[in-house]
VMD Tcl script that draws the C-alpha trace (Angstrom):
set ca {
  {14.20 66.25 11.09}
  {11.21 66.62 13.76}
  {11.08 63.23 13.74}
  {14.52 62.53 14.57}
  {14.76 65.15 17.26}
  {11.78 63.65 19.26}
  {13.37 60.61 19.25}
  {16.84 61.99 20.47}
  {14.52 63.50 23.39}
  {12.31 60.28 24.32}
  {15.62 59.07 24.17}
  {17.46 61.46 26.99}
  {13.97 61.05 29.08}
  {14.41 56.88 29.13}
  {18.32 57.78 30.24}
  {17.36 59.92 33.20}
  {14.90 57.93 34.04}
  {17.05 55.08 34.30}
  {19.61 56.39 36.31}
  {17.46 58.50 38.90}
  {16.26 55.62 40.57}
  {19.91 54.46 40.43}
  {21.20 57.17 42.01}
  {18.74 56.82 44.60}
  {19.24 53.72 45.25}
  {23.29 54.19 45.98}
  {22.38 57.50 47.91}
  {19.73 55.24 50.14}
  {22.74 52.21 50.38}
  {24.86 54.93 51.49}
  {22.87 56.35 54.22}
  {21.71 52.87 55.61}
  {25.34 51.67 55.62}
  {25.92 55.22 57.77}
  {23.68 54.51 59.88}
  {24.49 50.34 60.76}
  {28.11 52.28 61.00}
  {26.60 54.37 63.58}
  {24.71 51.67 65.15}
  {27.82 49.42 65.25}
  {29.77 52.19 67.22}
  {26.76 52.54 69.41}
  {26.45 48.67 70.11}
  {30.18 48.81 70.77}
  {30.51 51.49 73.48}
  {30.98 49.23 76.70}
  {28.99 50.23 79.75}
  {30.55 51.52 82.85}
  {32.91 49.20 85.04}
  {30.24 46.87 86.57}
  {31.14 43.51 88.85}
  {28.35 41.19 89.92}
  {28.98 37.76 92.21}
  {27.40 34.90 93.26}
  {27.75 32.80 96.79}
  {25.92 29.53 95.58}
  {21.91 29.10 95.12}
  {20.03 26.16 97.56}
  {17.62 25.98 100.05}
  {18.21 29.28 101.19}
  {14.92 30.89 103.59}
  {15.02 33.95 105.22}
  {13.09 31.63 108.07}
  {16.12 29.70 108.65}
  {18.67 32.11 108.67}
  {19.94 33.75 111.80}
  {20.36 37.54 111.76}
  {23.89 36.97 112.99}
  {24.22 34.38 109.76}
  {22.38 36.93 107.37}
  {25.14 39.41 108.39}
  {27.74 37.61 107.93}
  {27.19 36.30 104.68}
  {25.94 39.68 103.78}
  {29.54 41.27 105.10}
  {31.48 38.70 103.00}
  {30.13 39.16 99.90}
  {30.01 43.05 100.46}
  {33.95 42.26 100.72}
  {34.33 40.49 97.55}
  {32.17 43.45 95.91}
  {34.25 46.15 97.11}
  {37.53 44.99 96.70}
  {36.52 43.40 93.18}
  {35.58 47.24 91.74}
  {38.28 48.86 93.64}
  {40.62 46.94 91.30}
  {38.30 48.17 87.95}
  {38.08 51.46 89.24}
  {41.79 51.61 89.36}
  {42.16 51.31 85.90}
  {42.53 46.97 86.50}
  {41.55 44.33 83.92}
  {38.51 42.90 84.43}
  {40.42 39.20 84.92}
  {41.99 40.41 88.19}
  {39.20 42.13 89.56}
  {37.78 38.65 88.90}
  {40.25 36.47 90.66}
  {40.28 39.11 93.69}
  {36.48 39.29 94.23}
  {36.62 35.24 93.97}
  {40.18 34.68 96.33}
  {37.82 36.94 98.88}
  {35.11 34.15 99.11}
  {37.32 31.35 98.74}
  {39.28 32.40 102.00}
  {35.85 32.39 104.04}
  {34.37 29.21 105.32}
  {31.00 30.44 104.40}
  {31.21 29.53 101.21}
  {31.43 26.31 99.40}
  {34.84 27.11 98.06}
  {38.43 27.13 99.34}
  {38.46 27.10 103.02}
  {34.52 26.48 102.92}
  {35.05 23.64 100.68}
  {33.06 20.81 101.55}
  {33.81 17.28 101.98}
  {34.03 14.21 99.68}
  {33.58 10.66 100.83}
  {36.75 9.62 101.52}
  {36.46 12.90 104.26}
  {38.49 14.97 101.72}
  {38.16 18.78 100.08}
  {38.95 18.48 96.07}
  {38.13 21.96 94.84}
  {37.54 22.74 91.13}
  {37.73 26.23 89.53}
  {37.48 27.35 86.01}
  {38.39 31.29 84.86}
  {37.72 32.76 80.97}
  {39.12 36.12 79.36}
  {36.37 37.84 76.91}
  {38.47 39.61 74.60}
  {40.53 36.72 73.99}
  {38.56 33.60 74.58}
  {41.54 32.04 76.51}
  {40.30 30.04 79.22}
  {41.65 27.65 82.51}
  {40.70 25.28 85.01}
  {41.92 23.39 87.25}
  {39.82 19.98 88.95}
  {40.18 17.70 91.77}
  {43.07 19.82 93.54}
  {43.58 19.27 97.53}
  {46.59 21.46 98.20}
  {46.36 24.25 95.85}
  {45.10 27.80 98.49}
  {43.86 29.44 95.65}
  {42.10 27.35 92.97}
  {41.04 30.53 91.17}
  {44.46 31.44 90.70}
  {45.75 28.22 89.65}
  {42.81 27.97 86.71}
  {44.17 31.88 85.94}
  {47.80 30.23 85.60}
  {46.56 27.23 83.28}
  {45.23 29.90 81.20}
  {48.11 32.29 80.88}
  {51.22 29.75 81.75}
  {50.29 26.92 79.76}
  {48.85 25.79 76.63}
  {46.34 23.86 78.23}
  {42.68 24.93 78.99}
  {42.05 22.30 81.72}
  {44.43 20.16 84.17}
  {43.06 17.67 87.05}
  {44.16 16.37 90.24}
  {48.00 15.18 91.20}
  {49.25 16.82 87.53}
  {47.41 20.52 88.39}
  {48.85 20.58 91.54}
  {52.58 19.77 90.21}
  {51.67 22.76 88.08}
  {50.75 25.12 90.39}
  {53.71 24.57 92.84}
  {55.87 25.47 89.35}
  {54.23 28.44 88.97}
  {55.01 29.33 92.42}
  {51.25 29.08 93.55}
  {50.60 28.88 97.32}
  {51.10 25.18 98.30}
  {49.20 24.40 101.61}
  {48.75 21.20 103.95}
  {44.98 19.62 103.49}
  {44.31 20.59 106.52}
  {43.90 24.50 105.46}
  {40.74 23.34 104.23}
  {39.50 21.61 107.11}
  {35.81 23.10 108.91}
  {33.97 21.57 111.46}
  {30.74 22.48 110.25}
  {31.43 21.29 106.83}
  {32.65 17.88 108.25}
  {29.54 17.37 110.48}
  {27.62 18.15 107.70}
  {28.89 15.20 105.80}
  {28.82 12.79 108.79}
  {24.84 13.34 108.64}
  {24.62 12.53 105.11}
  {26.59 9.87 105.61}
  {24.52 8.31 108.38}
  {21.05 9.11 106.66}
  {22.30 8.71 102.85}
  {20.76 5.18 102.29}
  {17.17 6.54 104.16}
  {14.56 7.98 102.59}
  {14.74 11.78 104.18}
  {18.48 11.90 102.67}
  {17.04 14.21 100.15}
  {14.68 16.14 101.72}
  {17.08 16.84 104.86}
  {19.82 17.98 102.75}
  {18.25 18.84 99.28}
  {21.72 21.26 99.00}
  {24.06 18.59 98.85}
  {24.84 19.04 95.21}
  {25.28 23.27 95.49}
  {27.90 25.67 96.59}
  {29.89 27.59 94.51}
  {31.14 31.14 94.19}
  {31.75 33.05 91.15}
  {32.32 36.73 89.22}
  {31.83 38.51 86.29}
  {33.22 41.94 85.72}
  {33.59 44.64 82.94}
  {36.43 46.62 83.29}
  {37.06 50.22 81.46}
  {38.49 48.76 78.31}
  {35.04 47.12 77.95}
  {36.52 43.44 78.33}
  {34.59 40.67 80.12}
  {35.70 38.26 82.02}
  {34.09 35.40 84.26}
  {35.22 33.27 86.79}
  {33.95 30.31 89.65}
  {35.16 28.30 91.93}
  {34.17 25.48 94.03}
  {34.17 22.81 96.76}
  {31.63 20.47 94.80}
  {29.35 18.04 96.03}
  {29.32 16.93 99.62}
  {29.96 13.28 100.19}
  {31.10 13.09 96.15}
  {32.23 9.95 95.11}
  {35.22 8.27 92.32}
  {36.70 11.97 91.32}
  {33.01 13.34 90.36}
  {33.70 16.72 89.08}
  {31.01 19.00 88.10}
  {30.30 22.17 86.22}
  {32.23 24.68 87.61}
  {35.29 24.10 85.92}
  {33.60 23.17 82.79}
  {34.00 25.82 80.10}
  {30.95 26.83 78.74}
  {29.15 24.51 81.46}
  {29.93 26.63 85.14}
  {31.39 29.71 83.58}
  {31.77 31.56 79.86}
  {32.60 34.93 78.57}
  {32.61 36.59 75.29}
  {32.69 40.43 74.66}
  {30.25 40.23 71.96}
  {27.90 38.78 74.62}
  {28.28 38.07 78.10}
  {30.10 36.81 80.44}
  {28.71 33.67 82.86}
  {29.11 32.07 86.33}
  {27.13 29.51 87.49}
  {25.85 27.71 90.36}
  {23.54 24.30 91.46}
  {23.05 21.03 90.30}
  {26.60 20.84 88.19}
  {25.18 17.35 86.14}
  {22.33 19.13 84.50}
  {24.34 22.53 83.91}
  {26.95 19.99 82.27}
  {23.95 18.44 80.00}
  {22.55 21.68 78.94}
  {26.00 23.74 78.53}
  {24.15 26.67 79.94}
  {26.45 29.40 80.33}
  {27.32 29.30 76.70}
  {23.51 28.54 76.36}
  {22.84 31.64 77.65}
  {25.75 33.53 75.00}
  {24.38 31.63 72.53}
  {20.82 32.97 72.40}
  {22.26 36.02 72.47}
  {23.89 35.65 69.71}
  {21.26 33.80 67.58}
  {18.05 34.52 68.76}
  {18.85 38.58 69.35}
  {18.28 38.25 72.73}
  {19.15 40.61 75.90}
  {21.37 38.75 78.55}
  {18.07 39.08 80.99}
  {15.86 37.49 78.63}
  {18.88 34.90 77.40}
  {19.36 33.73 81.16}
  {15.70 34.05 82.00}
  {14.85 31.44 79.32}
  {17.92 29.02 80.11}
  {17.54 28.92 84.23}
  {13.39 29.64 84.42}
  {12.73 27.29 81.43}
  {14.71 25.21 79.96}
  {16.99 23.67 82.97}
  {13.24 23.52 84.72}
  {12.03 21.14 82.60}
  {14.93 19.47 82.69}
  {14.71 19.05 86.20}
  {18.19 20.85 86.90}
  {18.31 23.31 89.58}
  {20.59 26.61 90.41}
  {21.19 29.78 89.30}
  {23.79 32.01 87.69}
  {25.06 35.93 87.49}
  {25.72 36.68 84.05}
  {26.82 40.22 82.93}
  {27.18 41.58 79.24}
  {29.04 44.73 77.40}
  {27.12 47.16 78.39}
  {26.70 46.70 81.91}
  {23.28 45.06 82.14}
  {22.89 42.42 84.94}
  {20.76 39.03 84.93}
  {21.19 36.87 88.24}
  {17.99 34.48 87.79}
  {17.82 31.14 89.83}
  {15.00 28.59 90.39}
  {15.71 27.71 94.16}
  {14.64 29.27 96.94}
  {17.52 31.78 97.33}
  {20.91 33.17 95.99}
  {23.48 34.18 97.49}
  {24.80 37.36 95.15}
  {25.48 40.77 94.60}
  {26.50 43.54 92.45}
  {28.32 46.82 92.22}
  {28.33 49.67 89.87}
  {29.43 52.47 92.16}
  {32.14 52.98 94.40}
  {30.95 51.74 98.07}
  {27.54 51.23 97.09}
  {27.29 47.35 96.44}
  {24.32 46.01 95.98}
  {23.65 42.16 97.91}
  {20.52 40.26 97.96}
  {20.09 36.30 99.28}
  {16.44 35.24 98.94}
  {13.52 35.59 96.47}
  {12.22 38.52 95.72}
}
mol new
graphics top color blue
foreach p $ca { graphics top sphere $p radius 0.5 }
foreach p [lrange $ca 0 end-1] q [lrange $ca 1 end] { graphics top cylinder $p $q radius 0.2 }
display resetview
């Protein structure tokens, strides 16, 4: 009978022993899965409305530039900055504060976009623009368009208006006067400065100096990225191209995943420079992508894309890129940027040359 009872009891011991460590081990699942719960919520919780632009990267010295220039350009893009988070700060989407930060810049010759569109060979202005929603992952563009005022908002009305992502030349613009877009005469886009400017490439193109004279041929372009309250992304840019372009040459900027890219669970992209290498690299979804993959932070995602890999690539430019929380990158490997950023009301920030 001893016997028997010491085994019932060696018995119960094994039992308990077997299921303690169970029990454990579902309390500890429990409490990690409470606490990637947590985590998840934290991760999720958007940062406050933020908007950051971008004027084009280049050749830009602080030597060169008259203070009368510098204040300008600085005014402009203080514009875009303020009228862009008056619309988030309202209680707007991120996608119109967007387009109205970007229509700002495209109606001031200053910029290579809209009325500062520069010139192709044939001594026309073919503007490109490309526009992508964050919580959605719709996206439009719009390439090669000469009559179209605001090229922004035609890529917005691709997006929304069609089932299209992309639409070029003579068939966007037949689009956009559908839609009821502002149809102008070619001659909207006409600047002196920009035309000179291409009648000196033209004369020196076949020299030697053609490149070191005008080593900014191939950059110009404007672009935004917000956050809005309801933690949504979106990115936008827009562009004149390349002066003296040739046979319909269309670069990055209306290139998803190329010129511009946004994604919620990331970041949202704009970029600006040498449109043929930003096209070979795809490095605004680059940029999203190591974020996504490698764990990275948007600074250290755009960091390695502009800084390293389009270096030794031999691509030059820059981009703004802006991610759920509110944190900023805005690295470029020229000389200067023209760009900016806002996270309070009337206190935008604007910076143009290296720092």
């Amino acid at each position: 009978m001893k016997i028997i009872k010491t085994y019932i009891f060696i018995f119960l011991i094994s039992l308990i022993a077997c299921e303690s460590p169970q029990r454990n081990e579902k309390a500890i699942s429990r409490e990690v899965g409470a606490e990637k719960e947590a985590g998840a919520e934290k991760t999720e919780k958007p940062g406050p409305i933020t908007l950051v632009i971008h004027g084009g990267a280049g050749t830009i010295k602080k030597e060169n530039m008259s203070a009368e220039k510098e204040a300008a350009y600085t005014a402009k893009l203080q514009e875009a900055l303020n009228s862009g988070y008056s619309v988030l700060e309202n209680g707007g989407t991120s996608l119109d504060a967007v387009t109205t930060a970007i229509q700002i810049l495209e109606e001031s010759p200053l910029f290579n976009a809209g009325r500062g569109a520069v010139f192709t060979n044939e001594g026309k202005n073919e503007m490109d623009a490309s526009i992508m929603n964050g919580e959605t992952s719709d996206a439009g563009a719009v390439a090669g368009v000469t009559n179209v005022k605001s090229p922004i908002i035609a890529a917005r009305a691709v997006m929304e208006k069609s089932p299209h992502v992309m639409m070029s030349g003579k068939g966007a613009e037949q689009f956009a006067a559908e839609q009821g877009l502002e149809i102008v005469d070619p001659s909207y886009f006409y600047d002196e400065r920009r035309h000179e400017q291409l009648q000196r490439i033209k004369e020196e193109e076949n020299t030697s100096a053609y490149l070191e004279q005008y080593p900014d041929y191939k950059f110009g372009t404007v672009g935004c990225v917000a956050l809005d309250a309801h933690g949504n992304i979106a990115a936008g840019t827009s562009t004149g191209g390349m002066t003296n372009k040739r046979y319909g040459r269309i670069g990055d900027s209306p290139v998803i995943g190329a010129g511009t890219y946004a994604d919620n669970a990331t970041c949202g992209v704009s970029a600006t420079g040498h449109g043929e290498f930003f096209i070979r690299n795809v490095v605004a979804y680059d940029i999203a992508a190591l974020m996504k993959y490698n764990d990275m932070s948007v600074e250290e995602a755009a960091e390695e894309v502009v800084m390293n890999k389009l270096v030794q690539k031999g691509g030059s430019g820059g981009i703004i890129a802006l991610d759920r929380q509110g944190n900023i990158a805005m690295p470029f490997n020229t000389a200067g940027m023209y760009r900016g950023y806002i996270r309070e009301k009337n206190n935008p920030v604007v910076k143009i040359y290296k720092e």
